[in-house]
C-alpha positions as CSV (number, residue, x, y, z in Angstrom):
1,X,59.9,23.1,5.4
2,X,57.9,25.5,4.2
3,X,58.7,28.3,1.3
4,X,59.1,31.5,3.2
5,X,58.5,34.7,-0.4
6,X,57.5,37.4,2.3
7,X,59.8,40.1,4.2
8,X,62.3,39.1,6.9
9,X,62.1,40.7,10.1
10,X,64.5,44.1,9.2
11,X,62.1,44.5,6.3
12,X,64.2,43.1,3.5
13,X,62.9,40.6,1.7
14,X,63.5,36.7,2.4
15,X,66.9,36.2,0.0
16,X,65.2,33.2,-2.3
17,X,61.5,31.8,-3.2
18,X,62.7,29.1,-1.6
19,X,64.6,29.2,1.6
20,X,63.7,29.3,5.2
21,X,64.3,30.9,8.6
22,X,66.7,29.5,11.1
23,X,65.7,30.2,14.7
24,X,68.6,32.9,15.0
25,X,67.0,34.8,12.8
26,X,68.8,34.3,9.5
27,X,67.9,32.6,6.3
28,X,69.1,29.6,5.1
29,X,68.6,28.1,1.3
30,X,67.2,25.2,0.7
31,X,69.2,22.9,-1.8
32,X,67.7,22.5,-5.3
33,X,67.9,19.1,-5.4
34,X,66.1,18.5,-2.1
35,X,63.5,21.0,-2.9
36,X,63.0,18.3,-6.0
37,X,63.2,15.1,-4.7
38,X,61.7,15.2,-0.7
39,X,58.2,13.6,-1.2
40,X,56.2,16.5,1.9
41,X,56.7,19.9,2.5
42,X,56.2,19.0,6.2
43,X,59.6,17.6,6.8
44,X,61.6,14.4,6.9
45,X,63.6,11.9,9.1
46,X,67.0,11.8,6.7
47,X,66.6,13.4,2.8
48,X,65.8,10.9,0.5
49,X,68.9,10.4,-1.1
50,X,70.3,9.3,1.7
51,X,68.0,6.1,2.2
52,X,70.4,3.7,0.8
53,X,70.0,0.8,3.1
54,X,66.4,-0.8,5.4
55,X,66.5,-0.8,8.9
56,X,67.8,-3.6,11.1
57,X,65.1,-6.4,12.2
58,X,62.2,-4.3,14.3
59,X,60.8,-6.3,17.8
60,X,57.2,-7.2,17.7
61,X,55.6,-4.1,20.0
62,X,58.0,-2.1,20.5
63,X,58.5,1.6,19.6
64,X,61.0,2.6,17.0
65,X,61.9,6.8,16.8
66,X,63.8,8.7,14.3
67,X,64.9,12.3,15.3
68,X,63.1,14.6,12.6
69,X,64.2,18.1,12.8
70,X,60.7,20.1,11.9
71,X,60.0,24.0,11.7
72,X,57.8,26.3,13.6
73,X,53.8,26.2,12.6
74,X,54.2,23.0,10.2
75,X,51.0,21.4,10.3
76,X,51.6,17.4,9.9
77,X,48.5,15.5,8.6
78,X,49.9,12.0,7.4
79,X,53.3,9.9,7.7
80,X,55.0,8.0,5.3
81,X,57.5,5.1,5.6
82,X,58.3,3.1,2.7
83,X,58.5,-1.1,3.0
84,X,62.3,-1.5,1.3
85,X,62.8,-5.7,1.8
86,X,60.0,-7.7,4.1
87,X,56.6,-7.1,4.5
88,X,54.5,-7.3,7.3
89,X,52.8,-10.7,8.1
90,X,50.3,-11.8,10.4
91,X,50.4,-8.5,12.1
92,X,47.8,-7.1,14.9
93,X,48.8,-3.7,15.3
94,X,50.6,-1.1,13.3
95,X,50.3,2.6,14.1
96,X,53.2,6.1,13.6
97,X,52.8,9.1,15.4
98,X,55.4,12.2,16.3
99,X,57.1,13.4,19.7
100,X,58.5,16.0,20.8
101,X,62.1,15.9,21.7
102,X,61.7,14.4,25.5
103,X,59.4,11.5,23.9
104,X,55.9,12.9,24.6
105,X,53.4,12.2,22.7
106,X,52.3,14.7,20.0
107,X,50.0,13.2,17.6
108,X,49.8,9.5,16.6
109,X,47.5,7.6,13.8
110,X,45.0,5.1,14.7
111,X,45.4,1.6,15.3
112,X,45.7,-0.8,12.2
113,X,44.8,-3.8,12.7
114,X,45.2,-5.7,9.3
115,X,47.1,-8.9,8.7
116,X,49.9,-6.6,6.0
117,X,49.1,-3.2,6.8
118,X,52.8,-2.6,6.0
119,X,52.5,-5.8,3.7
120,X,53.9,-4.8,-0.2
121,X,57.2,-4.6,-0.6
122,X,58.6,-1.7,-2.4
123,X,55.4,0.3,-1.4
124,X,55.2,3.4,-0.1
125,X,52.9,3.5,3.1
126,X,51.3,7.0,4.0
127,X,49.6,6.7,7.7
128,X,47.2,9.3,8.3
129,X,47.0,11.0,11.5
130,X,44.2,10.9,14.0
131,X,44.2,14.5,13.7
132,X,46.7,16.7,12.2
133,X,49.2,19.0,14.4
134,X,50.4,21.8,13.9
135,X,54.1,22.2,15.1
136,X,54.2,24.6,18.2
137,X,58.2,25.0,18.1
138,X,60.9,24.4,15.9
139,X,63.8,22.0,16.4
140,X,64.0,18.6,17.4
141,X,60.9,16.2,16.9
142,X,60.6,12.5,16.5
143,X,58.7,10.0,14.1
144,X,57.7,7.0,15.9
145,X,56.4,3.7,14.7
146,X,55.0,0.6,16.0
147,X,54.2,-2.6,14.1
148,X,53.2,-5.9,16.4
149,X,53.4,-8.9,14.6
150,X,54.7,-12.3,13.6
151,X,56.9,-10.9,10.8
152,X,57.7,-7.3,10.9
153,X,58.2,-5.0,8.2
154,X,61.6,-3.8,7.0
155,X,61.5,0.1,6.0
156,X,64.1,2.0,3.3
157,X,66.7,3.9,5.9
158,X,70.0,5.6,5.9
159,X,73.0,3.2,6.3
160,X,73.5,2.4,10.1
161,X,75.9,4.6,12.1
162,X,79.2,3.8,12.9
163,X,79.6,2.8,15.8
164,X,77.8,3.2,19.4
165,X,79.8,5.8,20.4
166,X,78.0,7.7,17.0
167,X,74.8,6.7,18.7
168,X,74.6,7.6,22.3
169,X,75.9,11.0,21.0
170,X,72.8,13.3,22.4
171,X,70.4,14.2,20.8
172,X,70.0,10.5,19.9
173,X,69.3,10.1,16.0
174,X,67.4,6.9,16.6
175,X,66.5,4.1,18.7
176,X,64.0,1.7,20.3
177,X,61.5,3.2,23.1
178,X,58.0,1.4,24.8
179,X,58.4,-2.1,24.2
180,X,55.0,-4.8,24.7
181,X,53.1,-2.4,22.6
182,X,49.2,-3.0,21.5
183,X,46.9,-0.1,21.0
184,X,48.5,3.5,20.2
185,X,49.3,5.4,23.2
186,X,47.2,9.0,23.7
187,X,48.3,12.5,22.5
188,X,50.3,14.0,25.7
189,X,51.2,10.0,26.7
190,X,55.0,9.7,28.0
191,X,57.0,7.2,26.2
192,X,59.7,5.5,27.4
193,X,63.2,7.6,26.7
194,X,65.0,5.9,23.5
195,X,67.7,3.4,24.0
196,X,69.9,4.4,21.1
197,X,70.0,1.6,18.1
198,X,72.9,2.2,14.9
199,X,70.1,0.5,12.6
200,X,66.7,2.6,12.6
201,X,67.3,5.6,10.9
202,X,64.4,4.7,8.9
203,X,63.3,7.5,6.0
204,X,59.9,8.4,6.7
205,X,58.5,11.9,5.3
206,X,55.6,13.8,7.1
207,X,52.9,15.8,5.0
């Protein structure tokens, strides 16, 4: 999130160099340690030290979201997901891109069309986007990705939830969307609503 130094809206200045403001007006600090160790100031899907576990096995073509709670006026340029066990293989398409909180398309990258684009294991993969966005309200967002291909990539993530009940609980933390996927979709593009999943709460971090 980004580092708010100027006044707050009484007058008084913002408490810390590094802190931000909550929609209800107040500021809120930002922990050292994630101030150290998040890799973007844009944002992320779960903090870093957190991503103890990969994702569950991702379906060839289909959309996989992460909720990603983001600021007001972030501008997001690039997103990165890090491959944590199997690499990509004799893949067609890969692409990421972000939503909004009812699954419309904001921004997305362009299509990648190499063999491994997500092919080295324990390699960090930043995806630029078509064109960067600039967040137009704070709250809930989603990171999306999309790899089709014989073997799909397995990305670092937060340890499943618990149980279903944990992940039908709205908003939805994660889950599979569009299936049959190709080519990205187009900026304003309506994707299917997410089907919640307890194994995708993939770490990606936007910059």
């Amino acid at each position: 999130m980004p580092v708010i130094t100027s006044a707050g809206p009484s007058g008084g200045a913002a408490p810390a160099p590094y802190a931000f403001l909550r929609n209800d007006g107040t500021y809120a600090a930002i922990p050292a340690v994630s101030r150290v160790l998040e890799a973007g100031p844009s944002g992320v899907t779960v903090p870093r030290l957190l991503a103890s576990s990969s994702t569950a096995a991702l379906t060839s073509g289909t959309i996989y979201a992460c909720a990603a709670n983001l600021d007001y006026g972030v501008t997001v340029t690039s997103i990165s997901l890090f491959v944590a066990g199997t690499a990509e293989a004799t893949g067609t398409h890969a692409w990421v891109g972000l939503a909004d909180s009812g699954m419309n398309v904001l921004a997305v990258s362009a299509d990648n069309t190499g063999a491994t684009y997500f092919g080295g294991t324990q390699t960090a993969v930043a995806t630029p986007l078509a064109a960067p966005f600039t967040t137009t309200r704070a709250g809930l967002h989603y990171v999306f990705v999309n790899v089709t291909a014989t073997t799909t990539p397995v990305f670092a993530a937060a340890t499943a939830l618990e149980n279903a009940g944990l992940s039908n609980l709205a908003p939805i933390a994660c889950g599979s969307s569009s299936t049959g996927q190709t080519t990205p979709p187009a900026v304003a593009a309506a994707l299917t609503a997410l089907t919640a999943t307890a194994g995708h709460l993939f770490y990606a971090w936007l910059t």
